[in-house]
C-alpha positions as a LaTeX table, in Angstrom:
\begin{tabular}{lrrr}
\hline
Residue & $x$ (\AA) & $y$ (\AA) & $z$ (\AA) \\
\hline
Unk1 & 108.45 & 243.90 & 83.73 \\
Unk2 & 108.61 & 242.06 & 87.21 \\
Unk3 & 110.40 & 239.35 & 87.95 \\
Unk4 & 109.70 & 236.85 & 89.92 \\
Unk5 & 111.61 & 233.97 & 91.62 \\
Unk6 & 111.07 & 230.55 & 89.74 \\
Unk7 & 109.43 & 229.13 & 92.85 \\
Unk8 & 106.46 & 231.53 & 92.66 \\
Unk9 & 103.40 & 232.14 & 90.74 \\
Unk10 & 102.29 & 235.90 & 90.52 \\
Unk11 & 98.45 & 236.25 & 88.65 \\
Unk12 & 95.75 & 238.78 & 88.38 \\
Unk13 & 92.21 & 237.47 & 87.43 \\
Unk14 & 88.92 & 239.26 & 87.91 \\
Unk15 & 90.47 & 242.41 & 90.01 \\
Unk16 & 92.23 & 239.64 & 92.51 \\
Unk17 & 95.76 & 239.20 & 93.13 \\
Unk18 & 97.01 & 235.94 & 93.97 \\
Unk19 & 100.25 & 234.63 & 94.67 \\
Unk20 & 101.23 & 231.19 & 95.13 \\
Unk21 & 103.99 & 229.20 & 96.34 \\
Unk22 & 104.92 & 226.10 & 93.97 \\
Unk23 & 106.04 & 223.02 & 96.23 \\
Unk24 & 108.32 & 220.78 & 94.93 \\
Unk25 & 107.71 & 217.02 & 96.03 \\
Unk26 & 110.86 & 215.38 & 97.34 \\
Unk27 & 111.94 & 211.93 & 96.83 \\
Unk28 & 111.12 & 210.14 & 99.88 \\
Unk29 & 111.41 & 206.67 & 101.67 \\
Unk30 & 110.46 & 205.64 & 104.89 \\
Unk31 & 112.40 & 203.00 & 106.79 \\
Unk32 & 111.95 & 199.44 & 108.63 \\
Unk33 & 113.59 & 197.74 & 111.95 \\
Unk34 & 116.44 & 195.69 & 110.66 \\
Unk35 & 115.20 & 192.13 & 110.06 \\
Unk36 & 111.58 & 193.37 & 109.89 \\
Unk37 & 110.30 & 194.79 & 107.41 \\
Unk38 & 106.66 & 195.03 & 108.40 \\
Unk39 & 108.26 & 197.15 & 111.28 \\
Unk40 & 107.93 & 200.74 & 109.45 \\
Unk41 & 110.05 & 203.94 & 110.58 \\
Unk42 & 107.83 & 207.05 & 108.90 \\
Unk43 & 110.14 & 210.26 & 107.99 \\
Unk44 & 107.78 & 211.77 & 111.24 \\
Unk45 & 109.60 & 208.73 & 113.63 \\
Unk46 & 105.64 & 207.04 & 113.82 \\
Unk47 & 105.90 & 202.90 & 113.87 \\
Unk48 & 102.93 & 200.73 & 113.52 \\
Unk49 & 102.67 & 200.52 & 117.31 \\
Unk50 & 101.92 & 204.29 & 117.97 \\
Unk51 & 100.27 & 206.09 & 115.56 \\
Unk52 & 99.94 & 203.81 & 112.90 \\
Unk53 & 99.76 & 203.22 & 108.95 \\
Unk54 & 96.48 & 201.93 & 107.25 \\
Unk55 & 95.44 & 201.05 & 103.78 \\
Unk56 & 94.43 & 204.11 & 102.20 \\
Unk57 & 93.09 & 205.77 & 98.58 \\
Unk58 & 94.97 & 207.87 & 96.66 \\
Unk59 & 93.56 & 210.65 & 98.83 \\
Unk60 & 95.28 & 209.05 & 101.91 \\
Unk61 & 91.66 & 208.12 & 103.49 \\
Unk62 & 91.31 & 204.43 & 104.94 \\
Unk63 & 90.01 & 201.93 & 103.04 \\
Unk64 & 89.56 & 198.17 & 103.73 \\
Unk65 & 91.91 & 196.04 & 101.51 \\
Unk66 & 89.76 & 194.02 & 99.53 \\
Unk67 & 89.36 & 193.78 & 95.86 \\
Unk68 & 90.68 & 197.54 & 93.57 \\
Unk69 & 92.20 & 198.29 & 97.02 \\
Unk70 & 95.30 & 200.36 & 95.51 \\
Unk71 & 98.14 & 198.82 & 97.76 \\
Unk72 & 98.99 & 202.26 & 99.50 \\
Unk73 & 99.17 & 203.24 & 103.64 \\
Unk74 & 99.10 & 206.51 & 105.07 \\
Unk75 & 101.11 & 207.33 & 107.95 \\
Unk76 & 98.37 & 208.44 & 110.28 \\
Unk77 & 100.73 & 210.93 & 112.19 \\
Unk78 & 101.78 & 212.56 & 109.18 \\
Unk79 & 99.89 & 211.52 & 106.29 \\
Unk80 & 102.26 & 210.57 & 103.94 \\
Unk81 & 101.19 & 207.80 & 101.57 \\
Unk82 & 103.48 & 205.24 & 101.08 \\
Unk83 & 103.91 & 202.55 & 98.40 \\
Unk84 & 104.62 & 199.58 & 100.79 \\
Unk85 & 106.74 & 197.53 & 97.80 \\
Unk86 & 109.14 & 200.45 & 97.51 \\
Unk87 & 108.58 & 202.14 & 100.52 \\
Unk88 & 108.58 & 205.16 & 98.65 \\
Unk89 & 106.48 & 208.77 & 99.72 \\
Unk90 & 104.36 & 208.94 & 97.02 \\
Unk91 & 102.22 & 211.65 & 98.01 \\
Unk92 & 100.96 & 213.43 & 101.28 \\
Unk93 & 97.45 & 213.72 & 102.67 \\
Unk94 & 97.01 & 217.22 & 105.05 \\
Unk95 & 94.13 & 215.27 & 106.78 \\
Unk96 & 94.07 & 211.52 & 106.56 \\
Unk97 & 90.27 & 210.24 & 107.32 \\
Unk98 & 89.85 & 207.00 & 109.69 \\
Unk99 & 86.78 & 204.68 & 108.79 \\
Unk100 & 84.48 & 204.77 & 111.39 \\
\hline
\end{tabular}
């Protein structure tokens, strides 16, 4: 029998072989300026004044904030989504979508 690391996923279906790498989500926070913290500091060094963070689904796309808004931002440089009362990571969007 093969043996495979725990990390990995190893499966045949229909004649195709596919392997896949298992990603384990860190625990992450972003930061603020001292004595602000509406000043963010993404993991990816992006602050409000350069790339920026916007309200976003739980895809990481922009949304306005109105009404069933979910509370989250997306780092737009990155797209990590953040929960801004714990300024935790909570996810991570590949490509973050800007309204138009």
């Amino acid at each position: 029998m093969r043996q495979h690391p725990p990390c990995c996923l190893d499966s045949t279906a229909h004649g195709v072989t596919v392997n896949a790498k298992l990603v384990m989500f860190q625990h992450q926070d972003i930061t603020h300026e001292i004595d602000d913290d509406q000043a963010w500091i993404c993991i990816c060094d992006n602050e409000p004044s350069e790339d920026g963070f916007y309200p976003c689904d739980e895809k990481g796309n922009e949304v306005e904030p109105v009404a069933g808004w979910g509370g989250r931002y997306v780092c737009f440089r990155c797209g990590r989504i953040i929960d801004p009362n714990s300024f935790r990571v909570v996810a991570r969007s590949p490509d973050p979508k800007l309204l138009v």
